[in-house]
VMD Tcl script that builds the backbone (N, CA, C; Angstrom):
set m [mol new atoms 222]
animate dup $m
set s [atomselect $m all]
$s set {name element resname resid chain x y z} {
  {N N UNK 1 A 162.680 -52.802 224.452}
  {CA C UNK 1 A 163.866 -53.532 224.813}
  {C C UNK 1 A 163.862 -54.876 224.100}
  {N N UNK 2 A 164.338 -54.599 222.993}
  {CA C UNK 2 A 164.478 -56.134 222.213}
  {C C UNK 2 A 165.555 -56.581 222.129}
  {N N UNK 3 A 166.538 -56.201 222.908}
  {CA C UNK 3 A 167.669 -56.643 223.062}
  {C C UNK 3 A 167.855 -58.451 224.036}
  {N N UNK 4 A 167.841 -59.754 223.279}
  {CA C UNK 4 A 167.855 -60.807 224.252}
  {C C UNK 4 A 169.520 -60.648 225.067}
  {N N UNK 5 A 169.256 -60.419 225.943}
  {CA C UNK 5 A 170.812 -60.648 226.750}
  {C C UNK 5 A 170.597 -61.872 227.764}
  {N N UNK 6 A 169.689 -62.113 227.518}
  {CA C UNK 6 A 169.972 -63.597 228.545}
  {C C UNK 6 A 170.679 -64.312 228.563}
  {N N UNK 7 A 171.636 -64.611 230.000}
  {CA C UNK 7 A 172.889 -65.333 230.092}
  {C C UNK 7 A 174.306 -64.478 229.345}
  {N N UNK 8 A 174.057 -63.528 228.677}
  {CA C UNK 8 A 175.155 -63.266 228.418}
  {C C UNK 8 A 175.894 -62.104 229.051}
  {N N UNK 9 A 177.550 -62.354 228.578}
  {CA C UNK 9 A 178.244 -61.412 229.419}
  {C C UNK 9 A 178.402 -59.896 229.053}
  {N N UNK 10 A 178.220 -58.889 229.842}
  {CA C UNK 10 A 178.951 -57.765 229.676}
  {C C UNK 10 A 179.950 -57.115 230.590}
  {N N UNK 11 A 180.741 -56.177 229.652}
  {CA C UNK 11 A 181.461 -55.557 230.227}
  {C C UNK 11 A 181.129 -53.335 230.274}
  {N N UNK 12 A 180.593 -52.858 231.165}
  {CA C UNK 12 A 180.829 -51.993 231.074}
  {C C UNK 12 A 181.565 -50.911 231.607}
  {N N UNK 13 A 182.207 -50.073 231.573}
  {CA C UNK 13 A 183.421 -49.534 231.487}
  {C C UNK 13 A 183.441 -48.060 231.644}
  {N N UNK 14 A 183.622 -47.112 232.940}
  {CA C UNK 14 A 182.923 -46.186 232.938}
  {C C UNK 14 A 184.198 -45.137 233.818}
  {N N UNK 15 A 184.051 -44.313 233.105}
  {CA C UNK 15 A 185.601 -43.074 233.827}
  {C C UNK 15 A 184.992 -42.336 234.790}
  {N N UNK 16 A 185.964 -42.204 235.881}
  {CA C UNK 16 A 185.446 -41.613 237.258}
  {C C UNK 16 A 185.356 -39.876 236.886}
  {N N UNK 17 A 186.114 -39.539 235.951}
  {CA C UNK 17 A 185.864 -38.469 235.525}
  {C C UNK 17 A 184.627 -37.929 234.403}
  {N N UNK 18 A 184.120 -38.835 234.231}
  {CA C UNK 18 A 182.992 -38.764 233.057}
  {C C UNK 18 A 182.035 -37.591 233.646}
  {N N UNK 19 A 181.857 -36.136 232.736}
  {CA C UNK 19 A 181.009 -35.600 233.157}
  {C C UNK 19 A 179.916 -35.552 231.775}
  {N N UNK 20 A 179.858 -36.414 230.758}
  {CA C UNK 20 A 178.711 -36.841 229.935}
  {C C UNK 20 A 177.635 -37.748 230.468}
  {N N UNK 21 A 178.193 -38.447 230.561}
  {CA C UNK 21 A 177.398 -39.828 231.572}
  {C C UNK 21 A 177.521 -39.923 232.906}
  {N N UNK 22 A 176.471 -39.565 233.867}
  {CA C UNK 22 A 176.667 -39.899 235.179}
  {C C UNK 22 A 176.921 -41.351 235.699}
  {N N UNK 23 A 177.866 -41.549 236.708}
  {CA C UNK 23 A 178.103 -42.861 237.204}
  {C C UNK 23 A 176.862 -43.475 237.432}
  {N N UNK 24 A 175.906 -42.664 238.457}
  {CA C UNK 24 A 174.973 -43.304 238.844}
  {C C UNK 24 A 174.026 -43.926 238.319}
  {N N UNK 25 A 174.447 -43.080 236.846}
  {CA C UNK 25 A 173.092 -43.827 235.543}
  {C C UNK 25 A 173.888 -45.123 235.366}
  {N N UNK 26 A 175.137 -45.288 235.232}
  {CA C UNK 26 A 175.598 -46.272 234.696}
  {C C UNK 26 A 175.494 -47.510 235.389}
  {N N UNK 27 A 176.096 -47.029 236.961}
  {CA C UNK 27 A 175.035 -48.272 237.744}
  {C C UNK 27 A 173.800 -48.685 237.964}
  {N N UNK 28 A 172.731 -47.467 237.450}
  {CA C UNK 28 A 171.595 -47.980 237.273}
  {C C UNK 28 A 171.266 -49.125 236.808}
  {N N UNK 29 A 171.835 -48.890 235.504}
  {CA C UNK 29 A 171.358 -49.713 234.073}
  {C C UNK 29 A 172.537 -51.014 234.638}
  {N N UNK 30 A 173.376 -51.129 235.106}
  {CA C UNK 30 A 174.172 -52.347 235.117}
  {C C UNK 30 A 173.651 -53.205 236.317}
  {N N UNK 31 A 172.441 -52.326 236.865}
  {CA C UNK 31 A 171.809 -53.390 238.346}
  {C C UNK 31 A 170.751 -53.819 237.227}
  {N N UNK 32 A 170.093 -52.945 236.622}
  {CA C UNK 32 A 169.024 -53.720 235.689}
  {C C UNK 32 A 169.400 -54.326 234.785}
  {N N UNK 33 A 170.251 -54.655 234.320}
  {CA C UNK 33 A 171.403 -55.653 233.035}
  {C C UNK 33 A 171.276 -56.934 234.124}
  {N N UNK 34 A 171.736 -56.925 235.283}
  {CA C UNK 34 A 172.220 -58.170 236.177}
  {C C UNK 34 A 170.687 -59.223 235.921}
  {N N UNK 35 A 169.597 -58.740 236.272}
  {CA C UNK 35 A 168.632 -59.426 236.321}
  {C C UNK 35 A 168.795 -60.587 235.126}
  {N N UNK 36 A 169.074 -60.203 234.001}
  {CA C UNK 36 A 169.327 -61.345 232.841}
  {C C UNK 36 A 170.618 -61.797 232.258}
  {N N UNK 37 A 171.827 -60.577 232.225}
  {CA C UNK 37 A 173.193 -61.112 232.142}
  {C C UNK 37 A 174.071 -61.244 233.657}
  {N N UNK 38 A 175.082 -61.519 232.863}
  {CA C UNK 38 A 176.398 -61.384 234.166}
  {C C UNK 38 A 176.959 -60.304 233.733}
  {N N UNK 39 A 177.293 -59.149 234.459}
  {CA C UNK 39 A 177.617 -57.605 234.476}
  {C C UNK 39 A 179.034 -57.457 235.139}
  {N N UNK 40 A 179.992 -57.184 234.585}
  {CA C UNK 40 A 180.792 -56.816 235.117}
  {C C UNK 40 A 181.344 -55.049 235.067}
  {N N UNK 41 A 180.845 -54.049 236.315}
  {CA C UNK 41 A 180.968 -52.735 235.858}
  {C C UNK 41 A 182.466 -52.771 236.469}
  {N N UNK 42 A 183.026 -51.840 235.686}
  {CA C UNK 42 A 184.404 -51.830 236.035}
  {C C UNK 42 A 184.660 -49.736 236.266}
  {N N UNK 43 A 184.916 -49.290 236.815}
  {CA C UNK 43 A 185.265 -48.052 236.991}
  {C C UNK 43 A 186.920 -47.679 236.979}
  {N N UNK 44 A 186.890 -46.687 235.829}
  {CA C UNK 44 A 188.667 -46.367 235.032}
  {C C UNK 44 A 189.149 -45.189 236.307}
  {N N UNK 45 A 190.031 -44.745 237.359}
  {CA C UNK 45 A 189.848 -43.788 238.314}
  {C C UNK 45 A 190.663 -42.944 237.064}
  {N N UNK 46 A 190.039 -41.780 237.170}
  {CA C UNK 46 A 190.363 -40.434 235.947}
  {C C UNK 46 A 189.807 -40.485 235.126}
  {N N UNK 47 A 189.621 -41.266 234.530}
  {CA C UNK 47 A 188.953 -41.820 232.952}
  {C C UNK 47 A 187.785 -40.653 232.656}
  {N N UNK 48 A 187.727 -40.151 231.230}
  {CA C UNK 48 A 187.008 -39.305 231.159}
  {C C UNK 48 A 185.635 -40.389 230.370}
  {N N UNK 49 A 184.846 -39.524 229.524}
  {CA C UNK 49 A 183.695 -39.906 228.637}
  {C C UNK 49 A 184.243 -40.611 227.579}
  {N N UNK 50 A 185.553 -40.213 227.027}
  {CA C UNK 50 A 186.243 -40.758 225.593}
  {C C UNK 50 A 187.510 -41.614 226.026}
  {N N UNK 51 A 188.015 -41.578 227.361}
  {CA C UNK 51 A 189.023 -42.455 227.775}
  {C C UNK 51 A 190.302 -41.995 226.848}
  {N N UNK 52 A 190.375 -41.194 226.389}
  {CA C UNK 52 A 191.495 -40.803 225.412}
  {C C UNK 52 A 192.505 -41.041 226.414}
  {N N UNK 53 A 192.668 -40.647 227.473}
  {CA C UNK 53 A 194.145 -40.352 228.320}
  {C C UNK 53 A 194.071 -41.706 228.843}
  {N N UNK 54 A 193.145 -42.806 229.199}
  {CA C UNK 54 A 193.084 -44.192 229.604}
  {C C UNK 54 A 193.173 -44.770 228.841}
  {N N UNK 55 A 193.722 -45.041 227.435}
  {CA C UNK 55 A 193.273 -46.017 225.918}
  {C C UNK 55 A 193.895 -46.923 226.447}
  {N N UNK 56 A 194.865 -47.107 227.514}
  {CA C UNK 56 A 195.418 -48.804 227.348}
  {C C UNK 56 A 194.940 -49.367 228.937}
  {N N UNK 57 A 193.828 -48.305 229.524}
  {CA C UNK 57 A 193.684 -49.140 230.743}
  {C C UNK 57 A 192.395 -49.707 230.120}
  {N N UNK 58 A 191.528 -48.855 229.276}
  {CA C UNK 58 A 190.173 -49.058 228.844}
  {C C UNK 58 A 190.506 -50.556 227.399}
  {N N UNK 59 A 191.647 -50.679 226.821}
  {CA C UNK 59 A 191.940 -51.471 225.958}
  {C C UNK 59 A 192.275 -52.626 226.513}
  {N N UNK 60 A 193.132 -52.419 227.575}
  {CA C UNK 60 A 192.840 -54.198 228.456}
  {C C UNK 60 A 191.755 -54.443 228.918}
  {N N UNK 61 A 191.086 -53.944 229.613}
  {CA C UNK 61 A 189.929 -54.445 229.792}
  {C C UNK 61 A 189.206 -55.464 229.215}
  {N N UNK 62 A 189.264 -54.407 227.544}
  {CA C UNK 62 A 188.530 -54.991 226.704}
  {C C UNK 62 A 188.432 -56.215 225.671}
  {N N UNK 63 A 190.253 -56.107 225.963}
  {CA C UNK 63 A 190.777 -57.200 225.269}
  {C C UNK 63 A 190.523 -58.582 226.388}
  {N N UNK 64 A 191.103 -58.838 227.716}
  {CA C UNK 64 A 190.526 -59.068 228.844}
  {C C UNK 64 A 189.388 -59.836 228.160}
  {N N UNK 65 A 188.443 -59.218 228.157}
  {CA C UNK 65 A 187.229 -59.194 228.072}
  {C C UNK 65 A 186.877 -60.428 227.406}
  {N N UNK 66 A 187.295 -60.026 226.246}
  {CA C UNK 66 A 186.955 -60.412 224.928}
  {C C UNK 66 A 187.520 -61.821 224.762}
  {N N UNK 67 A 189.066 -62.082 225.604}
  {CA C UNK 67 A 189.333 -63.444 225.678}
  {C C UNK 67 A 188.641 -64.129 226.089}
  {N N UNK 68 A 188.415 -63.829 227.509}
  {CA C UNK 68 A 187.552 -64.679 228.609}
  {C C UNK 68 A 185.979 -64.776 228.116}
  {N N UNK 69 A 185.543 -64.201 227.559}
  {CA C UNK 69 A 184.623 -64.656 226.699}
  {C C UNK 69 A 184.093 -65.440 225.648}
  {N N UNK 70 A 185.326 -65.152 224.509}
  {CA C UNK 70 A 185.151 -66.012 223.415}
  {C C UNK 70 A 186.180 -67.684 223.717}
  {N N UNK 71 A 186.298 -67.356 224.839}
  {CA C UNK 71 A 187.302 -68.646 224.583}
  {C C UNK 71 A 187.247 -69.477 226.273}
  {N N UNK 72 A 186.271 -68.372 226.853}
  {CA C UNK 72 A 185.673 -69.355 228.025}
  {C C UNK 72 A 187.070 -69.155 229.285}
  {N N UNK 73 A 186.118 -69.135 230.289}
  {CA C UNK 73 A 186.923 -68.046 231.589}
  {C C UNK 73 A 185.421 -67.940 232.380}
  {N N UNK 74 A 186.261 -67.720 233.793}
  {CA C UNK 74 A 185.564 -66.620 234.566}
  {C C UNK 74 A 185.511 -65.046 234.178}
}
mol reanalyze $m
mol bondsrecalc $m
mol representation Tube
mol addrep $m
């Protein structure tokens, strides 16, 4: 794990329909992310593995995201 994430933000982003990735892994890893970043898990209701049928709920988010980040926000 050479990844430094200390202090920094993520966003991860996970479809209630996802049968690639289990939810529960995803909250795994986003309780063990918290210990050094700020985690924000967000759950898409339908959303599959590729979000194809969610692209503009999964695209705000990200855009969202990406403001309040680079330009400072809660």
């Amino acid at each position: 794990d050479d990844a430094n994430l200390s202090g920094r933000r993520i966003l991860i982003a996970h479809g209630t329909h996802d049968q690639v990735a289990p939810l529960e892994h995803t909250v795994a890893v986003a309780r063990r992310l918290t210990t050094r970043a700020q985690v924000r898990l967000v759950r898409v209701d339908g959303g599959t593995h590729t979000m194809l049928r969610h692209a503009r709920a999964f695209e705000t988010l990200a855009a969202d995201f990406s403001v309040q980040t680079l330009l400072g926000g809660p």
